[in-house]
N, C-alpha and C positions, 0 to 999 in steps of 0.2 A: 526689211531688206536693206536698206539704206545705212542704217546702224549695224547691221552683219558687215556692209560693205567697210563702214570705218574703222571695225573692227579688225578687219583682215588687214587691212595697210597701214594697221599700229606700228609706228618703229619701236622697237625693243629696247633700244639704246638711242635715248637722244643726247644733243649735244652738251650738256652738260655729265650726261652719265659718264663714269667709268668702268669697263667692262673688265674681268679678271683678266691678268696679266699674259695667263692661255688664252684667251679668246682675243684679248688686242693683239699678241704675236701673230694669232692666224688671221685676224685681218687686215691687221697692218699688212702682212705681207701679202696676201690677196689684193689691196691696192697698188703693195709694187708692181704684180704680174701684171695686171692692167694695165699701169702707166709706162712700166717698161721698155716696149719696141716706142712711143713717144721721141721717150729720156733721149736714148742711144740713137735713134735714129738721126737726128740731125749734128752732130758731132760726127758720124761716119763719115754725110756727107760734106760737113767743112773740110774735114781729113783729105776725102779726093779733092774738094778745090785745091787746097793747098799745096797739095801735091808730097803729103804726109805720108812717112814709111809705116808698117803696124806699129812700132814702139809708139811711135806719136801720137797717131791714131788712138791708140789702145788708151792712151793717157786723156786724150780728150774725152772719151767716155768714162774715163773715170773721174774726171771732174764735172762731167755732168750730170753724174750720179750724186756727188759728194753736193752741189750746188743745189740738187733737186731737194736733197734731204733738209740741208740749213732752212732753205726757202720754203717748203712745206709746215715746218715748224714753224718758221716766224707767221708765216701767214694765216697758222689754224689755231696757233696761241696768243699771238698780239704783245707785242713788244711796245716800247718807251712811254712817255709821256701822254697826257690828252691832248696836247696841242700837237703832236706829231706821232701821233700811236701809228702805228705800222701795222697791219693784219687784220683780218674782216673778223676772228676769232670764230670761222665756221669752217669746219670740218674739208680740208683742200691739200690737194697734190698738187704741186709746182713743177714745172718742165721746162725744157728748151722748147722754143716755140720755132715752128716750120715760118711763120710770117718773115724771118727775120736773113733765110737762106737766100733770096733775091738780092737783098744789099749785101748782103755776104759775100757771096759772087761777084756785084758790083767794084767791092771797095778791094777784094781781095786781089783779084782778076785784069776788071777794067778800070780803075783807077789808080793801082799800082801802091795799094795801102798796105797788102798784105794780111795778116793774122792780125801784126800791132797794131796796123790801121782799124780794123775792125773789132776790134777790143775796144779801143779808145772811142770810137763812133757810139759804141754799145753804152759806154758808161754817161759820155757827153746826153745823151738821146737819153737815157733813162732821169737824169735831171728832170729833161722836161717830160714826161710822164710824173713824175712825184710832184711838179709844180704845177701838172694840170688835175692832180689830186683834190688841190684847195677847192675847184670851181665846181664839184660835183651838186654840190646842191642846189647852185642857177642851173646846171645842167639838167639835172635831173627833171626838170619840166618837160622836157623834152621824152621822158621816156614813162608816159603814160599807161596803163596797163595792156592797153591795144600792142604797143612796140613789145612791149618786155616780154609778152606771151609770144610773139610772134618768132622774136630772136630766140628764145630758149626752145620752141619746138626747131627752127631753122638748125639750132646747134644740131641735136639730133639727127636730124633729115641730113643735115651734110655731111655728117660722119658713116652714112653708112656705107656710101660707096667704099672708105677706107676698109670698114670691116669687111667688105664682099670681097677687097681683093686681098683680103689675107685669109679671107677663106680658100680663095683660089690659089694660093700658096706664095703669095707678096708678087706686087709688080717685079718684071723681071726676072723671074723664075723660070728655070727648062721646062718643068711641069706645070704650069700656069693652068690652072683652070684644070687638069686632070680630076679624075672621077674620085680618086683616092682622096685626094685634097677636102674636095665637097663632103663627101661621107665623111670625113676626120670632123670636119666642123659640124652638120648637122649631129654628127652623136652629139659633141662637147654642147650645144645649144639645149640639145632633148636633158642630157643629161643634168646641163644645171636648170631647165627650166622644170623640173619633174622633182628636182631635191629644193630647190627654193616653193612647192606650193607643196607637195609631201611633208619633206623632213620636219625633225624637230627643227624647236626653236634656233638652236647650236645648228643644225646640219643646213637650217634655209640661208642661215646668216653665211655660212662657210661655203654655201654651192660655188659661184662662181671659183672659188679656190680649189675645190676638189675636183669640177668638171675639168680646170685646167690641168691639173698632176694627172687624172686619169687620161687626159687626152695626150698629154706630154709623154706617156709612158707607151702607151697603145704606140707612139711614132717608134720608137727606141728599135722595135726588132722588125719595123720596114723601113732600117736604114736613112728615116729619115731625121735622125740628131747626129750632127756631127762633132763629135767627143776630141779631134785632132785638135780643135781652137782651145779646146780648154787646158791641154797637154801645153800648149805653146805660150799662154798666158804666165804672167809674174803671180808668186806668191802675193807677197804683200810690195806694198807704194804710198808714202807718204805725197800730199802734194803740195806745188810748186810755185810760190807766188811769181807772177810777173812770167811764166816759161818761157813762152814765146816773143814778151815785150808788150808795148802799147805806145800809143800815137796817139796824143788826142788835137791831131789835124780836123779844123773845125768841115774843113772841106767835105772830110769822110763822112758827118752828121745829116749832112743834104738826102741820101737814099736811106737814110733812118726813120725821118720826121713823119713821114705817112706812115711805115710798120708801127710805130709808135702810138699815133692816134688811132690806126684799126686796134692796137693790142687794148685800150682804150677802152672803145666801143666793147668789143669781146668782152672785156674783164670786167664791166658791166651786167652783160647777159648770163653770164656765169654764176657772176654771187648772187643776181635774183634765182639763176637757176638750184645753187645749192641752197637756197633759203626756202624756195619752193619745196624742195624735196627734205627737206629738213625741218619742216612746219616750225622755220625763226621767224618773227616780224623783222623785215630789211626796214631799213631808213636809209638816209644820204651819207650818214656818218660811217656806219658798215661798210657801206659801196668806198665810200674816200677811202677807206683805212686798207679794203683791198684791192684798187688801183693802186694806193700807196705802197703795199707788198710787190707790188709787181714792179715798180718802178725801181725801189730801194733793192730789191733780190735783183735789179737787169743792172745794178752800180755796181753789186760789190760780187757779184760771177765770173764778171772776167777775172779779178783777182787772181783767182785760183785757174783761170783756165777754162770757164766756163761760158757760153754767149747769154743772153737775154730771155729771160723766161717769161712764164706766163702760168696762170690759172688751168689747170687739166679737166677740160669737162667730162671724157670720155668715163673722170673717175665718179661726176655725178650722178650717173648710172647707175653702179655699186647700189648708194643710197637705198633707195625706194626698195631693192632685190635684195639687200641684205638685212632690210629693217635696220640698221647702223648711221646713224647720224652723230656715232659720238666722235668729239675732235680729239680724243684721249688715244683712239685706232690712228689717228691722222698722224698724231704728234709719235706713233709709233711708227708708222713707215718711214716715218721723216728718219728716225734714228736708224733705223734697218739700212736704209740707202746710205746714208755716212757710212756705216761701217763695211756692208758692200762695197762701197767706193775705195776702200783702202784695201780689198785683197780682189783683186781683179780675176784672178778662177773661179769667185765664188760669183759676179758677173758676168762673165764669159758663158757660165752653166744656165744663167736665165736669159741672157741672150741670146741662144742658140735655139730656144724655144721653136718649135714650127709655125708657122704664121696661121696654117688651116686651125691649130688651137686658138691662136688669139682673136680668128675671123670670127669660132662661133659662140665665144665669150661674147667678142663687140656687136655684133648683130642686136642680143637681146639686149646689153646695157646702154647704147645708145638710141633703140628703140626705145626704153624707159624714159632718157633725157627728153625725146620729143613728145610724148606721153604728157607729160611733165609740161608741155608749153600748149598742149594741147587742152587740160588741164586746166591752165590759167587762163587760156580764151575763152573758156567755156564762161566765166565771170564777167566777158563781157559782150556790150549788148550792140547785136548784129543788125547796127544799123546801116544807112545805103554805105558813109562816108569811113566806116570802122571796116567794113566789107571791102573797099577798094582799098584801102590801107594792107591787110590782111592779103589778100588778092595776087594784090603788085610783089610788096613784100617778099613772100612766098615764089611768086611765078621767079622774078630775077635772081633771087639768090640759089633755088633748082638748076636753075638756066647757069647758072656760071658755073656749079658747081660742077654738073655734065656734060658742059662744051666750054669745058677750062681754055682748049686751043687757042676758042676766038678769042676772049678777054689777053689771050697771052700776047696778043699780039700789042696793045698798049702798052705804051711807054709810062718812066717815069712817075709822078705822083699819084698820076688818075688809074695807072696802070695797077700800083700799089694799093690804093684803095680798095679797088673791084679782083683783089688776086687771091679771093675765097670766098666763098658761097654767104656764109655770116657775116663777112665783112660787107659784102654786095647785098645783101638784102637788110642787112641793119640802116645802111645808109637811105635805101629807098622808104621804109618804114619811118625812117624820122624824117627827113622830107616831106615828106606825103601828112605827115602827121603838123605839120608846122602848116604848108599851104592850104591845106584841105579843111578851113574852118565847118564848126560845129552850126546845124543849122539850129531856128529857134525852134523850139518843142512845136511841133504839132497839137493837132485835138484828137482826145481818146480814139476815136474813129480813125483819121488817117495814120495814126500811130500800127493801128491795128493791121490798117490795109497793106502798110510799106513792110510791117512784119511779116506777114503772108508769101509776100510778093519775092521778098529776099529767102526766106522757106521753098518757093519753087522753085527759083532762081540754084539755090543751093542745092537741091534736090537733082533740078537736070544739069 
């Protein structure tokens, strides 16, 4: 039974394969549908900070398309030198990261920096990420297999509220929560979870891309795609170095330096999480080289008009569902999104997608990601002191992630810190893990007895 089971969860394509040039199109593009409301989403909302007409708007997702795609490349291929390679070379989607919207606001808003301002903070602040690259491997003590399982299920666990409200047809919405909504997403869920344990090999790897077209089409004649944005969208846009400007006012950097160290932590949990799901052995040097991606992609984004990116876990999901861990699919959505990015109606049309499709994609692929942490704690051994770790962990970063309110109410650094469910429970995980020294082994007997005990314990 056991060998049946590791049979089934063979990936088809691992990282070093290369799948035919059809098979990477469709799933290269299957991870842009994924990553896509991501990408775009936080470029709309700097657009409203800033008080952006649609042309400007519209440009900033297109350079965050265009940024996504560079940066997925460099990150899934690995670029320069051994003494400063860039890219963890495993299989990864790159995005604007929502961590970075709070100082966005700050600098843009309340500190009177503007767009320039917060360009220049972006690039200054990614310095130090890429210099805190070097330290990954004293670091790395710190992240034990007790943490690493914990944070990579946490990824999971905190994403699903995102997917439940784009089942319910995205915060914000007139029909939020309507009955249409739900039913849109539970097909799309059944649909790709019946073709990824059915289908052929070709049809399991491509589910999540086909439950989405089928879901996206089923909306089209209940009026719920609206085809007016794509009419008003630019054919083609080359883009703009410097559009908006930059500042690099050291002052702007101040509400960076915490988004910085969470993105950090995160970008840590991520490359154990794609390595997990990608059966790679990680080391510290993997983990530097993709903090180092993250860091070098948050320099050179603004460039073009783009904010501060990050590691997309949502896209580690995929993995496990599609049996695809090759970075060859990666290195192709990277290309897709460039060129997306330069004709902005061909954007517009996956933009417009309905959220109840993306809810019941995400549902199952971020269920997969905590699976996946669930998975790696199973490896380890549930003693009292790996238990309270695990526990706490878990309990605060739940806790912030579905009474966001309270946390909101902090200010400043610590406020930063704790202003996401992973960031909030990675922090108590390594804590706990650092104060909560290892007791000396026991004798066979009382090993036995504490086993039992934490078995009931667990149990009720």
């Amino acid at each position: 039974m056991e060998q049946q089971m590791e049979r089934d969860i063979k990936l088809q394509y691992k990282v070093d394969d290369s799948p035919a040039l059809t098979i990477s199109l469709l799933l290269g593009f299957q991870n842009i549908l994924t990553a896509f409301g991501g990408i775009v989403a936080v470029p709309l909302i700097l657009g409203g900070m800033a008080g952006f007409g649609v042309r400007d708007t519209a440009y900033l997702v297109s350079a965050a398309l265009l940024a996504s795609g560079i940066n997925s490349i460099i990150q899934s291929r690995g670029i320069g030198p051994k003494s400063f390679r860039v890219g963890s070379g495993l299989p990864t989607i790159m995005g604007t990261d929502f961590g970075f919207v709070a100082p966005a606001n700050a600098i843009i808003n309340n500190m009177g920096g503007g767009m320039a301002g917060y360009y220049g903070a972006a690039m200054l602040g990614a310095v130090l990420e890429m210099i805190l690259s070097y330290f990954i491997k004293p670091l790395m003590k710190f992240f034990p297999p007790v943490v690493t399982g914990t944070v990579i299920a946490l990824i999971g666990m905190t994403l699903m509220p995102v997917a439940f409200d784009w089942a319910a047809g995205g915060v914000g919405a007139e029909n939020f929560g309507a009955p249409i909504n739900l039913l849109i997403a539970v097909g799309v869920f059944l649909i790709i979870l019946l073709l990824n344990h059915y289908g052929s090999p070709i049809i399991s790897s491509a589910a999540v891309l086909i439950g989405i077209v089928i879901g996206y089409i089923v909306c089209i004649p209940l009026n719920m795609v609206d085809f007016s944005q794509v009419k008003a969208a630019a054919w083609f846009e080359l883009p703009s170095l410097f559009k908006f400007g930059v500042d690099f006012n050291p002052k702007f950097v101040v509400p960076f330096i915490a988004g910085y160290l969470v993105t950090v932590i995160e970008t840590v949990g991520v490359v154990q999480t794609i390595a997990e799901v990608t059966d790679t052995p990680v080391n510290n040097d993997i983990i530097a080289r993709g903090v180092r991606a993250d860091g070098f992609g948050s320099f050179i984004s603004p460039i073009i008009g783009s904010g501060p990116v990050a590691t997309f876990s949502q896209n580690a999901g995929l993995i496990p569902l599609t049996k695809c861990a090759s970075r060859s699919v990666a290195i192709m959505a990277g290309i897709l999104l460039i060129l997306i990015s330069f004709f902005p109606k061909l954007a517009t049309i996956v933009s417009i997608m309905p959220q109840p499709v993306l809810g019941g994609a995400g549902i199952l692929m971020f269920g997969t990601v905590a699976a996946a942490g669930i998975n790696s704690l199973s490896k380890v051994r549930f003693n009292n002191r790996n238990l309270l770790i695990i526990a706490s962990a878990m309990s605060v970063g739940l806790a912030v992630t579905f009474g966001s309110e309270v946390v909101a109410q902090l200010d400043g650094f610590i406020g930063a810190l704790f202003s996401s469910g992973i960031s909030a429970g990675t922090i108590v995980a390594l804590v706990l893990n650092i104060i909560l020294k290892e007791k000396k082994e026991a004798s066979p007997a009382a090993e036995t007895a504490a086993d039992e005990l934490v078995e009931v314990t667990t149990t009720v």
